[in-house]
C-alpha positions as CSV (number, residue, x, y, z in Angstrom):
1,X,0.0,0.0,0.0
2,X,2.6,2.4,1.0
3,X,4.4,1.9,-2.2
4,X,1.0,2.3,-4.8
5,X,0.3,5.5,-2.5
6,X,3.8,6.8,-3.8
7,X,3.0,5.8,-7.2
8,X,-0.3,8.0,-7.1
9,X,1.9,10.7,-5.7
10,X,4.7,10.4,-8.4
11,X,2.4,10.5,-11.4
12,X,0.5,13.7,-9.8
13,X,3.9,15.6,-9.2
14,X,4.8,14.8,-12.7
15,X,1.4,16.1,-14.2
16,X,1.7,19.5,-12.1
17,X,3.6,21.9,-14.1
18,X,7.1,23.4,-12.0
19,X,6.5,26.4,-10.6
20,X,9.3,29.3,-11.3
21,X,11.3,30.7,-8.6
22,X,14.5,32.3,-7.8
23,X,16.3,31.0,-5.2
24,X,19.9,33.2,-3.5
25,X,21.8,30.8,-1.3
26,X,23.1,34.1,0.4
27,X,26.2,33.7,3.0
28,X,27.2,32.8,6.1
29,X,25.2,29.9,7.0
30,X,22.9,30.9,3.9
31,X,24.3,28.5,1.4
32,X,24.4,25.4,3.9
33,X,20.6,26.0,5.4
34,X,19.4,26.7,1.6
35,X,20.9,23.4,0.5
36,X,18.8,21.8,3.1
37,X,15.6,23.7,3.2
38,X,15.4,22.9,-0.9
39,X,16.3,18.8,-0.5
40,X,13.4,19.0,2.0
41,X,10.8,20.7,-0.6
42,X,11.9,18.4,-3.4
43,X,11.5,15.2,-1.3
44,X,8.2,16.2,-0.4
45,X,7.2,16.6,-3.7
46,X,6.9,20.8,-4.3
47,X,7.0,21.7,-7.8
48,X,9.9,24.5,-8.3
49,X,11.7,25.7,-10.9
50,X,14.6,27.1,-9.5
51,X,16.6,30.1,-11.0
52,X,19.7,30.7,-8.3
53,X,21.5,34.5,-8.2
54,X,24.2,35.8,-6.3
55,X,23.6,38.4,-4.0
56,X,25.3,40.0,-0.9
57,X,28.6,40.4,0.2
58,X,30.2,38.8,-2.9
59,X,28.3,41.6,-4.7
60,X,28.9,44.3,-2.7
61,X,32.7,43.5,-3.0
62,X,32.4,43.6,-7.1
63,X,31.2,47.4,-7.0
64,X,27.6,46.9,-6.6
65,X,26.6,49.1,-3.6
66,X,22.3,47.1,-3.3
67,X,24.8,44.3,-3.2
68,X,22.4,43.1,-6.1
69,X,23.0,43.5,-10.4
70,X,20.9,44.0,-12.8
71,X,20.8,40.5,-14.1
72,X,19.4,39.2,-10.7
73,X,16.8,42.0,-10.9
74,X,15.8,40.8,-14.3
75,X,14.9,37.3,-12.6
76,X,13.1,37.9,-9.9
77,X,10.7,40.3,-11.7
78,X,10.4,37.4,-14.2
79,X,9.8,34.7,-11.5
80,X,7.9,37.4,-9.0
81,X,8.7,34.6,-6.0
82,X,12.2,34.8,-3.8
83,X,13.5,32.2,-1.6
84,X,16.2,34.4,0.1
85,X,18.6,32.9,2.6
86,X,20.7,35.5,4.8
87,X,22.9,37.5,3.9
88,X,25.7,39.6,4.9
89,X,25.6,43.8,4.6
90,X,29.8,44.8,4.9
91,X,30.3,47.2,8.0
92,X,31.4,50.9,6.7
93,X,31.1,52.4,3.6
94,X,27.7,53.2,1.8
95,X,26.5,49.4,2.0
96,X,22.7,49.4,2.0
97,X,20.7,47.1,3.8
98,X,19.4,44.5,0.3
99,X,16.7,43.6,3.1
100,X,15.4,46.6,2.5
101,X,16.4,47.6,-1.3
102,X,14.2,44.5,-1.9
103,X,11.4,45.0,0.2
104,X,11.1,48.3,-1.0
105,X,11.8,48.2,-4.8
106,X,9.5,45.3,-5.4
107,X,6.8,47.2,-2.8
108,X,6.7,43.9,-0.9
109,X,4.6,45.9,1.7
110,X,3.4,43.3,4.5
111,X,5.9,41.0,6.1
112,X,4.3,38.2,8.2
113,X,5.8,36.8,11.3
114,X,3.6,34.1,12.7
115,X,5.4,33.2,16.2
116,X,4.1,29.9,18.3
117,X,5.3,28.2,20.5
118,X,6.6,24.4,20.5
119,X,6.0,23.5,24.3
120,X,7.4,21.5,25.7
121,X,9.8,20.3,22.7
122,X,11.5,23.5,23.0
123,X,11.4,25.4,25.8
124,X,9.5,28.7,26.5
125,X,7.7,30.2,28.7
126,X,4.9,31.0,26.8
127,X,3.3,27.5,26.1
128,X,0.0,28.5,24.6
129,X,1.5,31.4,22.6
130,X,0.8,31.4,19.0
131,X,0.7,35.0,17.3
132,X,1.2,36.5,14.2
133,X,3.0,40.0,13.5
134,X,2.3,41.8,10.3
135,X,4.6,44.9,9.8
136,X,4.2,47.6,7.6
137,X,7.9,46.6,5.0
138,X,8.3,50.1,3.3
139,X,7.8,53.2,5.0
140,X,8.4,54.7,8.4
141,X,12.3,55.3,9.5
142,X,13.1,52.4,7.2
143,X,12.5,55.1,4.6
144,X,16.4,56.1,5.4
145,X,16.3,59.2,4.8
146,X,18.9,61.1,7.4
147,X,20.9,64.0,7.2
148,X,23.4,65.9,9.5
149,X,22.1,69.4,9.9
150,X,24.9,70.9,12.5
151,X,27.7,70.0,14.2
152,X,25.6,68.2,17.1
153,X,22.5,67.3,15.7
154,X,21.2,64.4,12.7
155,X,18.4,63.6,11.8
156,X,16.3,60.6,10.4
157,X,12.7,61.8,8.8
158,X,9.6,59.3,9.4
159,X,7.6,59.0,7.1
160,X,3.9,57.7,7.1
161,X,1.4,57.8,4.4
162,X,-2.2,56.8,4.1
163,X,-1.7,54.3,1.7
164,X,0.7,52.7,3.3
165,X,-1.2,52.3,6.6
166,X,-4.5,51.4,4.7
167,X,-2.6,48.8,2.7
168,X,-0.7,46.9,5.6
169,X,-4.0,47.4,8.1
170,X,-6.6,46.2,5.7
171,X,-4.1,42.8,4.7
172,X,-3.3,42.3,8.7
173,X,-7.5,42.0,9.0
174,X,-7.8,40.0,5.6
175,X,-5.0,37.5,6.5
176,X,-7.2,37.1,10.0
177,X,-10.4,36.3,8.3
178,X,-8.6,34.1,5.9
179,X,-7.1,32.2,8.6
180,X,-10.0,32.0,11.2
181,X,-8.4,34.5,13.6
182,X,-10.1,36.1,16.3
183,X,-8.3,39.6,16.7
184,X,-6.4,42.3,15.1
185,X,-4.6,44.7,17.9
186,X,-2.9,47.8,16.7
187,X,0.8,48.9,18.6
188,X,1.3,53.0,17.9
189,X,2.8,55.4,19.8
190,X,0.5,58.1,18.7
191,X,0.4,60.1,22.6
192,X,3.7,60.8,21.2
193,X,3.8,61.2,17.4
194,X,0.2,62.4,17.0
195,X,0.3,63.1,13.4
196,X,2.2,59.7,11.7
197,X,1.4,57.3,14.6
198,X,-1.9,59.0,15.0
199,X,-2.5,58.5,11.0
200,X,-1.9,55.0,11.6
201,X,-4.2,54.5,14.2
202,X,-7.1,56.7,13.0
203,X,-6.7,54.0,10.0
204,X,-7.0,51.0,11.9
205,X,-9.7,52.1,13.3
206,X,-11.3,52.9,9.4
207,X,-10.6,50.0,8.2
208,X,-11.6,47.5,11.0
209,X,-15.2,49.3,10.7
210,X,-15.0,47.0,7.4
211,X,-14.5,43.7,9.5
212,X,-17.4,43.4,12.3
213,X,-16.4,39.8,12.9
214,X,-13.1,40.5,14.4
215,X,-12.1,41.9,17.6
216,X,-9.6,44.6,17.6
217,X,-7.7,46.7,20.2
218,X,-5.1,49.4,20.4
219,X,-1.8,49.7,22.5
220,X,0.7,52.2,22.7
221,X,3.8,50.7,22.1
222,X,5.9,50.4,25.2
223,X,3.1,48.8,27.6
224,X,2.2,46.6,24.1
225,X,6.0,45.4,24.2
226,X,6.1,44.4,27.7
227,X,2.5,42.4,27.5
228,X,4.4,41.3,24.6
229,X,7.0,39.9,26.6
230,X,5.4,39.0,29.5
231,X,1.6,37.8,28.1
232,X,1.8,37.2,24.5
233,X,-1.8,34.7,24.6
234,X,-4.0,37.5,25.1
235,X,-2.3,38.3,21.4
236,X,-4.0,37.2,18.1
237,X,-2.7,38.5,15.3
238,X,-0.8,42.1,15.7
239,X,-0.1,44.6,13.1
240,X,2.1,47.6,13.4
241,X,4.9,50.1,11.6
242,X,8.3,49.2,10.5
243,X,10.5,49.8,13.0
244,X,8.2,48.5,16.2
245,X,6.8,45.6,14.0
246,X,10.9,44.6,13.4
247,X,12.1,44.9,17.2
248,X,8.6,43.1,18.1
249,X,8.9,40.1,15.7
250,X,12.3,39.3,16.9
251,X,11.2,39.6,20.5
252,X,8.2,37.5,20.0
253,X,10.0,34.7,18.0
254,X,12.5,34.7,20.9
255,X,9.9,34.0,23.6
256,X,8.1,31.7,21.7
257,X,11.0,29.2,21.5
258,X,14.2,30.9,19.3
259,X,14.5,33.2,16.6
260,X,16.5,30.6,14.8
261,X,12.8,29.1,13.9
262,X,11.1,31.3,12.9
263,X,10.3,32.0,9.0
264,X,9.2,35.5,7.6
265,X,6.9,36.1,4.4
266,X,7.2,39.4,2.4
267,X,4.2,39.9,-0.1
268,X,3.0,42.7,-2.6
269,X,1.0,43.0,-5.7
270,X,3.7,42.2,-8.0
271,X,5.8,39.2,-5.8
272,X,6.8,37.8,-2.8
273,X,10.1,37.4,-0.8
274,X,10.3,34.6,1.4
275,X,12.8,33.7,4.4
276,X,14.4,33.6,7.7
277,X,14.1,36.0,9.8
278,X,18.0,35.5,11.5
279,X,21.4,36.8,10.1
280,X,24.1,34.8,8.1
281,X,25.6,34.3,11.5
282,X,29.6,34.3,9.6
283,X,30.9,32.3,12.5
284,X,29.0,29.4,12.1
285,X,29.3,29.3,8.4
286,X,31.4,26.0,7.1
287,X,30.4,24.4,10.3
288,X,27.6,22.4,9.8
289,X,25.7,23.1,12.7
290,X,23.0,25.9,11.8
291,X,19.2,25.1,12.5
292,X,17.9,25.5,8.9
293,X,14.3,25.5,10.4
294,X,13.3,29.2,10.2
295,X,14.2,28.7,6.5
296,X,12.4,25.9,5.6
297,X,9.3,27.2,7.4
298,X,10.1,29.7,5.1
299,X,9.6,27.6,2.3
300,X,6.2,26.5,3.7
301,X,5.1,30.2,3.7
302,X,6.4,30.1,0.0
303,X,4.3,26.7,-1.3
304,X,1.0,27.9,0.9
305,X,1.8,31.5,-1.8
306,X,2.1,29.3,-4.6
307,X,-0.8,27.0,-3.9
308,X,1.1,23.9,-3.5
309,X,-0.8,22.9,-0.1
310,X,-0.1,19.3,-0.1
311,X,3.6,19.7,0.0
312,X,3.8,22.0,2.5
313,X,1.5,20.5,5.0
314,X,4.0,16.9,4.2
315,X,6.7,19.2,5.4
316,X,5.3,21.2,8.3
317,X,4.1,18.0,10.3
318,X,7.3,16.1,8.8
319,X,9.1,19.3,10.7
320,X,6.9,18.9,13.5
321,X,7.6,15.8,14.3
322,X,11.5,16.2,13.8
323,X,11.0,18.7,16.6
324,X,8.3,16.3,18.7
325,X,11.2,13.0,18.3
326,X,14.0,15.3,20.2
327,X,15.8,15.4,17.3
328,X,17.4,19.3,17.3
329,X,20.3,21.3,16.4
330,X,22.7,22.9,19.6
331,X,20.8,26.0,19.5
332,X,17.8,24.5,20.5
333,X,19.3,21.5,22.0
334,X,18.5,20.7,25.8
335,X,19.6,18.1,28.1
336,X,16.0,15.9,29.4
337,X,13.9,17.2,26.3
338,X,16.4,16.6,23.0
339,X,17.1,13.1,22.4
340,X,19.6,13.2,19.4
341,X,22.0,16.8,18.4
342,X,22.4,16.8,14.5
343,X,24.2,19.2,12.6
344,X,22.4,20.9,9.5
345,X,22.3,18.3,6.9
346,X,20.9,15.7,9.7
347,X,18.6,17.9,10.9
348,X,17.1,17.8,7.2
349,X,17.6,14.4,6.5
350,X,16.0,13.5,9.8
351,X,12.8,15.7,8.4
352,X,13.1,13.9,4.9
353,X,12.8,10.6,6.8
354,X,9.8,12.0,8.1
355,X,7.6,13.3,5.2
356,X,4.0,11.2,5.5
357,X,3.9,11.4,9.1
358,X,2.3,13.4,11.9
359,X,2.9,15.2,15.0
360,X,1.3,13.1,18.0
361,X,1.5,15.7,20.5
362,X,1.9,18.9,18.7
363,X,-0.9,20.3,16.6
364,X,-0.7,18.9,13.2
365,X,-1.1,21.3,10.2
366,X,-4.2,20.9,7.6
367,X,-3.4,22.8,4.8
368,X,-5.2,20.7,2.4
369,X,-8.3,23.0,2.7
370,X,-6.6,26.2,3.0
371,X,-8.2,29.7,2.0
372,X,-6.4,30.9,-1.3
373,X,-3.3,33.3,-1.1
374,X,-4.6,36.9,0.1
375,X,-4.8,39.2,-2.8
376,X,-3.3,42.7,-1.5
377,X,-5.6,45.2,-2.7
378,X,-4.3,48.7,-3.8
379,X,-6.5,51.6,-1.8
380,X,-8.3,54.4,-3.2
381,X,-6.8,57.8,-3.1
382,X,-8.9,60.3,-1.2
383,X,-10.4,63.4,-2.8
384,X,-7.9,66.2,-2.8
385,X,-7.8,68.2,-0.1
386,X,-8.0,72.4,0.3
387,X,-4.1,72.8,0.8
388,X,-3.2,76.2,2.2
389,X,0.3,77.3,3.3
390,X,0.2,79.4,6.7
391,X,3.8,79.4,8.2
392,X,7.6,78.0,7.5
393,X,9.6,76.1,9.7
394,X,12.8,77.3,9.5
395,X,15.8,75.2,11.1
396,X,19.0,77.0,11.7
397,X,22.3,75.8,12.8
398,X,23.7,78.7,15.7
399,X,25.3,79.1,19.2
400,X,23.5,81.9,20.3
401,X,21.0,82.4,23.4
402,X,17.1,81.7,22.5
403,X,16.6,85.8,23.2
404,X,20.0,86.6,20.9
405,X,19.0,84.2,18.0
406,X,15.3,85.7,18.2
407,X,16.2,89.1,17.8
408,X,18.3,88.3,14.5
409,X,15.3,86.9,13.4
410,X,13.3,90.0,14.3
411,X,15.0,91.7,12.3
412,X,14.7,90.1,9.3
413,X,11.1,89.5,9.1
414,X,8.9,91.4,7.1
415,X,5.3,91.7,5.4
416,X,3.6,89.0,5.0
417,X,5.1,86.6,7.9
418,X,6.4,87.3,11.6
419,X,8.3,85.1,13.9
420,X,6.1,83.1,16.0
421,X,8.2,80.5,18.5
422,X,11.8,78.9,18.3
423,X,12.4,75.5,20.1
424,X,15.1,73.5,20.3
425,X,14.5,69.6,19.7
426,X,11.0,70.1,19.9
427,X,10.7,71.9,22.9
428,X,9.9,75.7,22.8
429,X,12.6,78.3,24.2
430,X,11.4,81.5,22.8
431,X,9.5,83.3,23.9
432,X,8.8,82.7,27.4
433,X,11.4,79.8,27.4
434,X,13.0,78.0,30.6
435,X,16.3,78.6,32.0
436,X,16.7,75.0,32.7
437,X,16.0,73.8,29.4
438,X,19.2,71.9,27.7
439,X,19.7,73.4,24.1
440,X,21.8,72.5,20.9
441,X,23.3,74.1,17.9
442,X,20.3,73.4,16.6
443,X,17.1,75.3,16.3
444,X,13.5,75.2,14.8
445,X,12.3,78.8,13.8
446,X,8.8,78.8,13.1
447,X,7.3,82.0,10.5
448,X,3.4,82.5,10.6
449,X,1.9,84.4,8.4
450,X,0.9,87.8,9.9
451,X,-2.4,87.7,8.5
452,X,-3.3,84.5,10.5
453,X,-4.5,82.9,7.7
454,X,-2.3,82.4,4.5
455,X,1.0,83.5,2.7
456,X,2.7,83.1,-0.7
457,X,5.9,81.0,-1.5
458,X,7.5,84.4,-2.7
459,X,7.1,85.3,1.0
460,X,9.1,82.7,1.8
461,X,11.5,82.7,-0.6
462,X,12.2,86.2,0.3
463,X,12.4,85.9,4.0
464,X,15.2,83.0,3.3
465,X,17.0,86.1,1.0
466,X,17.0,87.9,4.0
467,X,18.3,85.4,6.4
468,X,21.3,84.7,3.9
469,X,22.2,88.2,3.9
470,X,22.3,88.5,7.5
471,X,24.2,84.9,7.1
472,X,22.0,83.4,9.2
473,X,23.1,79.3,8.6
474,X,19.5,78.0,7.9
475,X,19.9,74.3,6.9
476,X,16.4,73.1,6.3
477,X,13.1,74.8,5.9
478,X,9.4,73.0,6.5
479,X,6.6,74.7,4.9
480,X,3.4,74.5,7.1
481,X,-0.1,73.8,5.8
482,X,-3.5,73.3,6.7
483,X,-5.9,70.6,4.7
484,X,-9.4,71.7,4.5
485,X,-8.3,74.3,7.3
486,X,-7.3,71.8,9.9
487,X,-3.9,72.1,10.9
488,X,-0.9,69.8,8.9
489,X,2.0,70.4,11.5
490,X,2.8,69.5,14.6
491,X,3.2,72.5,17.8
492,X,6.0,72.3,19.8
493,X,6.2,70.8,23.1
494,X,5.2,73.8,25.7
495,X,3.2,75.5,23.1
C-alpha cells in the first residue's frame, strides 16, 4: 500500500507543471541551510523551478553598492517569487541594507511573522503562545532618509502615508479572516507622534469598521511590548509600523521558543520574498551546525503563496515531528527534552525521513483546505484636499542664546510673515522659554503668516533672501499647511 500511494503521488507531481522561482543561497550559513531547506521541498514533492543569483557580500565587493545587479533583478521580476537565505551587509562604507532595497523596490509591503510556540519540545515560557506580526515593509524610519544638519544634531525623517497604513491594516485583518483568527490589535505610539502614529491608528480604526467579525484593540507601544514579553496569549494577530513591527517580531519569536525558527513572508502586488528572519551568522558558516528551520518554514510560507498545499503540509508536520522526536540542532538542543543533536544536513535528512507522518502531540497542520493566497488590494486615493500654506519652519544651525538668535530673526522678518516661536528639539525656548531647558546648535524657527490665515511662496523665498544676507546658517526649511483648514504640522512641546 505504501508503495501504490507513492506511485499516485509520483504520477500527480509529474502532471503539475514546476512552478518558477529564484532562489539566492546568500552567506554565512545561507548556502548550507538553503541546500537543506530545498532537499526537504523536493522530497516532499513541491513543484519548483529554480533560477539561483548571487547576492550580498560577494556583490557588494564587485562594486555593486544594493549588493544586487541587474541581471538578478531581471529574474526575480520574471519569476515574482524569492527564496532568500541571509545575507551579509559589509560594515562601513555606503552598504545598504538588500533587506530593505528589496522590500522596497519590489513594494513587498506586509511582512508576516507568525510566532508559536513548541512547548514542551523547546522550551518557552509562553506554552499557549501562538501569534502572528504583520509589519508595515516600506515606510516609516526604514524610509532612510537622514541628514546631518549641524555639528551636534542628525536627523532621520519618518515618514507615514495613508496608503501605506491602509494597505498593511486592511491585509493584517484580511489575513485574519482568511485564517479564522479572532483579533487584530494595533501597537502606535500616537500620545507621542500624534500626526504619523496617529494616521496610523485613525486607519485602523477605518478599516476594522469593514470587518465586524473581528475583535480589535489598540496599544501604545511600550506597555504593548512588555504584554508582549510577558503575556503574549492574550495576542491574536498584531499589526504595526516598521521599526516597532521589526524589534517586536524578533522579540516575540524569541519567547516563543528561538528566533533561529522562525520564517518571515514578504508579499506585494507584483511578488513575494520569502525567508528567515536570523542573520548569516559568519561564524558558524562552514560548520555544519545551523538550524535550517526558520528557513524551511520559510519555504512552507512560500508553497502555501504558490498553492502547492499538499507539500507543504507533508513538510510542516514532517518538521513537527522532527522537533516532537527530540531530534534538534545545539541551538535548541536541551539536556532531558532533546534526544539526538544533529548538525544541518541531519537535521534535514531527519525531516526527509519523516515526510508522510504526523505530529502526536503537537498540533498537526491541515493545509489541504486552505483559503487561497490573500490578494493585496491597492487603496483608493482620497479626494484632494483644500491645501493652504500658513507658516515655514525654518531650522537654523547657531550658538546663540534663545533671546540673541530671536532678535536676529526679528529683524529680518517682514510683510507678509512674523516670527512666532523657536524650540530646540521640539521643545519651545522663545518666547517665554526656561532657563533650565538643555539646548543645541540646533534650532527650529517657526514663521506665521501675519495675516493669520495664509502666505505666498514668494514670501518665503524672500524671507530666506534675508536670512542669507544676515548669514544666518539655515539648513532646512518646512513649509506649514492646513488641509481643509485643519492644521498639517505639529506644535511644539510647551506651546
Amino acid at each position: 500500500m505504501p508503495e501504490a500511494i507513492a506511485e499516485i503521488q509520483r504520477v500527480k507531481q509529474a502532471s503539475q507543471r514546476a512552478v518558477p522561482i529564484t532562489v539566492a543561497p546568500g552567506d554565512g550559513i545561507g548556502p548550507a541551510i538553503m541546500q537543506a531547506s530545498l532537499e526537504v521541498l523536493e522530497a516532499a514533492g513541491a513543484q519548483l523551478s529554480i533560477n539561483t543569483i548571487d547576492i550580498g557580500e560577494s556583490v557588494y565587493r564587485a562594486g555593486h553598492s544594493a549588493g544586487i545587479s541587474d541581471a538578478a533583478w531581471e529574474s526575480l521580476r520574471e519569476t515574482g517569487v524569492f527564496f532568500k537565505a541571509p545575507i551579509t551587509t559589509p560594515q562601513g562604507g555606503g552598504y545598504k541594507s538588500l533587506n530593505v532595497t528589496i522590500r522596497k523596490s519590489l513594494g513587498l509591503f506586509a511582512n508576516i511573522r507568525p510566532c508559536s510556540a513548541l512547548a514542551p519540545f523547546i522550551p518557552t515560557r509562553h506554552p499557549e503562545m501562538d501569534l502572528v506580526v504583520i509589519r508595515e515593509n516600506e515606510e516609516d524610519l526604514y524610509a532612510g532618509i537622514e541628514h546631518r544638519q549641524t555639528d551636534e544634531v542628525y536627523q532621520c525623517l519618518k515618514l507615514i502615508s495613508r496608503p501605506g497604513c491602509e494597505k498593511i491594516i486592511r491585509y493584517a485583518f484580511e489575513y485574519a479572516r482568511a485564517n479564522g483568527r479572532r483579533k487584530v490589535s494595533c501597537f502606535t505610539k500616537d500620545n507621542i507622534m500624534k500626526m504619523t502614529d496617529g494616521l496610523f491608528h485613525r486607519v485602523f480604526d477605518e478599516v476594522a469598521a469593514d470587518y465586524p467579525g473581528i475583535a480589535t484593540d489598540h496599544w501604545i507601544i511600550d506597555i504593548a511590548a512588555a504584554r508582549l514579553a510577558d503575556t503574549p496569549e492574550m495576542f491574536d494577530v498584531v499589526v504595526m509600523p516598521n521599526l516597532y513591527g521589526d524589534i517586536l517580531s524578533d522579540i516575540a519569536a524569541q519567547i516563543s521558543g528561538s528566533v533561529g525558527l522562525a520564517p518571515s513572508a514578504n508579499i506585494g502586488v507584483h511578488g513575494a520574498m520569502f525567508e528567515a528572519i536570523h542573520g548569516s551568522a559568519p561564524p558558524l558558516a562552514g560548520r555544519d551546525i545551523a538550524n535550517p528551520s526558520g528557513l524551511l518554514r520559510a519555504g512552507v510560507m512560500m508553497l502555501l503563496h504558490l498553492g502547492q498545499t499538499e507539500a507543504a503540509e507533508r513538510i510542516q508536520n514532517a518538521w513537527l515531528k522532527t522537533i516532537e522526536d527530540g531530534i534538534h540542532t545545539a541551538d535548541v538542543y536541551r539536556d532531558g527534552v532533546s534526544t539526538r543533536r544533529v548538525g544541518t544536513k541531519a537535521f534535514a535528512d531527519a525531516v526527509i525521513e519523516r515526510i508522510g507522518e504526523r505530529p502526536e502531540r503537537l498540533a498537526e497542520a491541515h493545509y489541504a483546505t486552505a483559503s487561497a493566497p490573500i490578494i493585496p488590494v491597492q487603496p483608493t486615493a482620497p479626494a484632494p484636499a483644500k491645501k493652504t500654506l500658513v507658516g515655514v519652519d525654518v531650522f537654523i544651525h547657531s550658538r546663540q542664546t534663545p533671546q540673541a538668535l530671536a532678535d536676529s530673526l526679528q529683524c529680518c522678518q517682514a510683510g507678509e510673515m512674523a516670527l512666532e516661536m523657536i524650540t530646540n528639539r521640539g521643545v519651545k525656548v522663545w518666547p517665554n522659554g526656561m532657563p533650565e531647558t538643555f539646548c543645541t546648535d540646533h534650532w527650529r524657527c517657526r514663521f506665521m503668516a501675519a495675516s493669520g490665515e495664509t502666505m505666498s511662496k514668494r514670501a518665503l523665498i524672500d524671507l530666506l533672501d534675508r536670512l542669507a544676507d544676515a548669514g544666518i546658517d539655515f539648513v532646512k526649511t518646512e513649509q506649514l499647511y492646513a488641509f481643509d483648514g485643519e492644521r498639517g504640522y505639529s506644535l511644539g512641546q510647551g506651546q
